[in-house]
C-alpha positions in Angstrom: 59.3 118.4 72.5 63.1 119.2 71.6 65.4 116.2 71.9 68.4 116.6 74.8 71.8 116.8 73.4 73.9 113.6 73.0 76.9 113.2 74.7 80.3 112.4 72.5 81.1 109.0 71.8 82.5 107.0 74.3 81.2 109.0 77.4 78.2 106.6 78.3 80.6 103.6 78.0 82.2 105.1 80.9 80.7 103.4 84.0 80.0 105.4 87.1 83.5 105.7 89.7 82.8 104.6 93.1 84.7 105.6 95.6 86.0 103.6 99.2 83.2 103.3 101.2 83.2 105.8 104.4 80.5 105.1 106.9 78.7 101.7 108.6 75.5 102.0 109.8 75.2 102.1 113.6 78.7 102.5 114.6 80.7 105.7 115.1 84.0 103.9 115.5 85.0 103.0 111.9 88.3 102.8 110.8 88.0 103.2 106.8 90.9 101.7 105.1 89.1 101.8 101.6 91.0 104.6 100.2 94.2 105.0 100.9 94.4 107.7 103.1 97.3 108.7 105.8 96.2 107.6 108.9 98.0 110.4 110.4 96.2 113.0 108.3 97.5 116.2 106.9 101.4 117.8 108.6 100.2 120.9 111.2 101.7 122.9 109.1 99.7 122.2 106.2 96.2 122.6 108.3 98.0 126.1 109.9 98.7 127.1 106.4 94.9 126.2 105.3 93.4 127.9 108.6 95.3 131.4 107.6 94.8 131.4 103.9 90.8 130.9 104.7 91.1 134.8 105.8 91.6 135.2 102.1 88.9 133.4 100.4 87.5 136.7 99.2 91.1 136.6 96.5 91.2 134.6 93.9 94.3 132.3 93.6 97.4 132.8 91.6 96.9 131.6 88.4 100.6 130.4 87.9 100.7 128.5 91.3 104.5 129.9 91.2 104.9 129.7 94.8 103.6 125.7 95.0 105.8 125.4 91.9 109.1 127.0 93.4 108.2 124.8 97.1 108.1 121.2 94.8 110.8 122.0 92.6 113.3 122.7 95.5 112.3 119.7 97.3 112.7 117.5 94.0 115.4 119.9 92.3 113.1 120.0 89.5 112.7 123.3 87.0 109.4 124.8 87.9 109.2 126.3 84.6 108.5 122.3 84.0 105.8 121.3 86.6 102.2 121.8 86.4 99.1 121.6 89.6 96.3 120.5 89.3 92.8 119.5 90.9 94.7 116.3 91.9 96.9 114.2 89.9 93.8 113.3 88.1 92.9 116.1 86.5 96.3 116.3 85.2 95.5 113.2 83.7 92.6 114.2 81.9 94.3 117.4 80.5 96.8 114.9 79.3 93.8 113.0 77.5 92.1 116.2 76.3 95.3 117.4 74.5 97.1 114.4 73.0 93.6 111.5 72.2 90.8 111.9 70.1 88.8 109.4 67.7 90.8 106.6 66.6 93.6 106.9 69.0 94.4 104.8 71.6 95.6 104.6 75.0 97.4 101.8 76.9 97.5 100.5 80.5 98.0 97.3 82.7 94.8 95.7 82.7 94.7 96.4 86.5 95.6 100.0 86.0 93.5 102.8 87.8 89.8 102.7 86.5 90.8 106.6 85.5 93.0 105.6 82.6 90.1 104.3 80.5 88.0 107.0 82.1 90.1 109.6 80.7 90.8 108.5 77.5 86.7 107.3 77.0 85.7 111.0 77.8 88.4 112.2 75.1 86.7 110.0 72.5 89.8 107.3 72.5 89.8 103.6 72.8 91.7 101.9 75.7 93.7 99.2 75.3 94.4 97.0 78.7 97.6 95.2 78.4 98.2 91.8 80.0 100.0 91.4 83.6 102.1 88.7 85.1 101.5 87.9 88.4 100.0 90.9 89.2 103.1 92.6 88.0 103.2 95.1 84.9 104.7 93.0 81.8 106.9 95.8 79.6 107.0 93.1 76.9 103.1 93.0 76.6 102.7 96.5 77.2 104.9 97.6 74.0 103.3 94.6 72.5 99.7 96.5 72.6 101.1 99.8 71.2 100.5 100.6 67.9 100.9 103.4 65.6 97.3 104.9 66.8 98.9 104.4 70.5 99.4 108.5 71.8 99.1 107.6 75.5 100.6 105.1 78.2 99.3 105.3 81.4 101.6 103.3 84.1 100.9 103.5 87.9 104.3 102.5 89.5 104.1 101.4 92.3 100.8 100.0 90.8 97.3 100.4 92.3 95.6 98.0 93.6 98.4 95.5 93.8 101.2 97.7 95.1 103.7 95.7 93.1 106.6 98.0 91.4 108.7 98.1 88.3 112.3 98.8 88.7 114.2 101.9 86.6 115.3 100.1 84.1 112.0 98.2 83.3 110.7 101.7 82.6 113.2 102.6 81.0 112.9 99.9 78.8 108.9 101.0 78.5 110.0 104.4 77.4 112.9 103.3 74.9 110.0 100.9 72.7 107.7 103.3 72.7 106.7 104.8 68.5 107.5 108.5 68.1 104.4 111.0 68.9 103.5 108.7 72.0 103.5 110.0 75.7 104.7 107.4 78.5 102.8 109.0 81.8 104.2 107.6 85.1 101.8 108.0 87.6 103.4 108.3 91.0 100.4 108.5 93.3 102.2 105.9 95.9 106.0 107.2 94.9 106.4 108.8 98.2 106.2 105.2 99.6 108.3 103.3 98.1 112.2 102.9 99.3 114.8 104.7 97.3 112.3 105.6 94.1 112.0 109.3 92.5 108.7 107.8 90.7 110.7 108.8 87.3 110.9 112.1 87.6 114.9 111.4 86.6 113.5 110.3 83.6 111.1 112.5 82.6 114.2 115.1 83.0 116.2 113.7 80.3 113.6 112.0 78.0 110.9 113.9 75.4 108.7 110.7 75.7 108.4 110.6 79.5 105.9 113.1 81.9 104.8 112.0 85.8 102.4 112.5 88.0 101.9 113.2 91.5 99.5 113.7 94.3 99.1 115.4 98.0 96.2 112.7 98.3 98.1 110.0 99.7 101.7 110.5 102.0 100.7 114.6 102.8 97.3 113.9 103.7 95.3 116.4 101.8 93.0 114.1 99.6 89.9 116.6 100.8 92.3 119.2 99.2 92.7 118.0 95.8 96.0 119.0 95.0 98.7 116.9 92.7 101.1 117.8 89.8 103.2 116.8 86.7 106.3 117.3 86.0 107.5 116.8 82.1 108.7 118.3 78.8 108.2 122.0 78.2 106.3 121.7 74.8 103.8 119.4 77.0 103.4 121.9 80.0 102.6 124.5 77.7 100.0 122.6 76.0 98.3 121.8 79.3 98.4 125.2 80.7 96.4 126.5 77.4 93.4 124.3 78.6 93.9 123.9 82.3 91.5 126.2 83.9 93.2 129.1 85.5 92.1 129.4 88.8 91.5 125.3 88.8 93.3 125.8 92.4 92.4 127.4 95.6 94.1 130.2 97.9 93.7 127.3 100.9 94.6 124.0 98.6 98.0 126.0 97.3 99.1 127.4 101.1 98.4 123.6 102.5 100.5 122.4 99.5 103.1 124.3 99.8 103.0 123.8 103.6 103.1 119.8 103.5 106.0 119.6 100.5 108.3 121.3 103.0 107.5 119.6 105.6 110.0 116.8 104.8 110.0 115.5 108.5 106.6 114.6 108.4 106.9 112.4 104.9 110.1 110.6 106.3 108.1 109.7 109.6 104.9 108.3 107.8 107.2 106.8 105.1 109.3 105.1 108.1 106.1 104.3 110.2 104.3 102.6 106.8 107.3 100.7 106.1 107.0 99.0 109.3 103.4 98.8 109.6 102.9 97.4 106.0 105.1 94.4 106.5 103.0 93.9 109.9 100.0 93.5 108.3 100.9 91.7 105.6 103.2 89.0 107.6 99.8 88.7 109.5 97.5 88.0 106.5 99.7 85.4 105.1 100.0 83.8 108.8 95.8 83.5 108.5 96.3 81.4 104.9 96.2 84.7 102.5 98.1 85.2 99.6 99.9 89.0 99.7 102.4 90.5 97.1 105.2 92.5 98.3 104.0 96.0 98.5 105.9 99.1 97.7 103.1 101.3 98.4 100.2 102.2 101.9 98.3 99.3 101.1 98.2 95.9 100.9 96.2 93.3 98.2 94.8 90.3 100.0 93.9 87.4 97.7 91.4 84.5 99.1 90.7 81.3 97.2 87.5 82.9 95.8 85.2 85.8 95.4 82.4 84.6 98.2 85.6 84.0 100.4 86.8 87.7 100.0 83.4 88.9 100.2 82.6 86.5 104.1 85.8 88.4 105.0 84.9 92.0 104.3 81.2 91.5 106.1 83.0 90.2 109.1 85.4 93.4 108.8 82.3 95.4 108.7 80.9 93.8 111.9 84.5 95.0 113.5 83.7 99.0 112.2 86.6 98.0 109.5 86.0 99.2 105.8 88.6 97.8 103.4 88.2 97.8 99.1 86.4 94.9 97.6 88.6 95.5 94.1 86.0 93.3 91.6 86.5 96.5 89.3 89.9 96.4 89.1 89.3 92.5 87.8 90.5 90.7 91.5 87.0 90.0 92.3 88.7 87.4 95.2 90.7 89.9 96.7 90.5 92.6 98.8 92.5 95.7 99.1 93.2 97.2 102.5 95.2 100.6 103.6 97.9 100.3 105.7 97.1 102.1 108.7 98.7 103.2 112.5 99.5 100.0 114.3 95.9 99.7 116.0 94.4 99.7 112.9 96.8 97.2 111.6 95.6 95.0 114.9 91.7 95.7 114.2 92.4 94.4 110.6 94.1 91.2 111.9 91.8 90.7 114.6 88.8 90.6 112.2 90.5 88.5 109.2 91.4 86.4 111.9 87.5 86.2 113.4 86.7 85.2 109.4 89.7 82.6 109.8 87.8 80.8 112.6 
């Protein structure tokens, strides 16, 4: 019998992503607040866009996503010659591993980065390096402290996922100016849109060589079903992604939504305004019922209890109220749990059942 290929190194060290849970069994009233998802869903004009460009499906899509390009850099007054879309901001991501890691480099991250950094850099045949936190908080001392002269990649998640804790501009600043020559500092804005007076570091990765970010329609615009996000960095890098993105990696319905939901600027200042509000809700309710919460600059909240089976009474209870939150043991905060910000009923549903554990 002939013997099945083997994978590349590093691959089957990469353990299986699991996603929020979505469903309970027996109820049809679930609010899921495992992912991270706009409780408001996708702007109208987005899902108006998406229901005319399905007449089209026959076509395939641009390959230059010029007019998704032309929509974000107006809205960020960015160069489109400069920005790159992709099958969510993590496949930009992976391009990014693909192009600049092989064997023997290495990659960096907070040790309670997103489980895709040492995904990414695992399938490329790198090694990652987690770098210590404080409190939760991304330390810029230990992170320059863990790169080396193998180091190609740092992955940083600002605000940060799961905590939702945030470094300041000139914290990454300082990140960027330590970093060797020949190594990429990646700023991955999945949450940007949430946070207060923050660009996410696009300023930056206009005026430095060493700097690229990230974005996503997952999270503020609603179109996580869509998969839809994009970088914006140095020419040289766009160039070498575009040579091994796959041309038509987006469709003629993902690109119209898109486009639709970036102008909609309305729609991101009323979720932003309405998350603001709801988020310090929630989380002035969970420290009332004896939790420990960081300030959050981002849709969700981390809840820490005193220890795992605490965290784990809590989210069973949640379940009994049709409530999903994030059990983040992955993410090494196996007594915490990290739950979405929602509309204000679903902030009371979530109160109502940590409160039920309380008792």
């Amino acid at each position: 019998m002939t013997a099945a290929p083997r994978p590349q190194p590093g691959i089957m060290d990469i353990p299986l992503y699991q996603g929020g849970a979505s469903k309970i069994a027996g109820r049809d009233d679930v609010l899921k607040l495992s992912s991270n998802e706009n409780p408001f869903g996708a702007p109208e004009a987005a899902q108006a866009a998406a229901r005319e460009a399905v007449g089209d499906m026959q076509l395939y899509p641009a390959t230059d996503h010029a007019g998704l390009r032309a929509a974000i850099a107006e809205v960020h007054d960015l160069d489109p010659d400069r920005i790159i879309c992709g099958v969510g901001s993590d496949e930009i991501l992976h391009l990014l591993a693909q192009a600049y890691v092989g064997p023997g480099d290495e990659v960096v991250y907070p040790e309670h980065g997103f489980l895709i950094y040492p995904i990414v850099t695992r399938g490329a045949g790198g090694t990652p390096v987690p770098a210590p936190e404080h409190d939760r908080r991304v330390d810029v001392a230990a992170m320059l402290a863990a790169v080396t002269d193998r180091t190609r990649l740092v992955y940083l998640a600002n605000p940060a996922n799961p905590t939702g804790t945030i470094l300041n501009g000139q914290e990454v600043t300082r990140l960027a100016d330590g970093l060797p020559d020949g190594c990429l500092l990646v700023l991955d804005g999945a949450y940007a849109e949430y946070a207060d007076d923050f660009d996410g570091g696009l300023a930056l990765a206009q005026t430095r060589e060493n700097v690229f970010a990230t974005r996503t329609f997952s999270k503020m615009y609603g179109l996580g079903g869509m998969r839809v996000g994009w970088g914006y960095g140095p020419r040289e890098v766009i160039d070498v992604l575009n040579r091994i993105r796959g041309p038509f990696n987006l469709s003629n319905v993902a690109l119209a939504a898109a486009e639709a939901a970036m102008r909609d600027r309305e729609f991101v200042t009323r979720c932003r305004d309405v998350n603001r509000e709801q988020r310090a809700r929630l989380a002035a309710g969970l420290r009332e019922l004896g939790l420990a919460v960081d300030d959050s600059a981002a849709n969700f909240v981390l809840a820490r209890f005193a220890h795992e089976e605490a965290a784990l009474a809590c989210d069973a209870i949640l379940k009994e109220h049709g409530v999903i939150v994030r059990h983040v043991a992955s993410y090494g905060f196996p007594e915490a749990l990290r739950i979405t910000v929602g509309d204000a009923d679903g902030v009371d549903r979530v109160l109502e059942g940590v409160a039920a554990w309380a008792q």
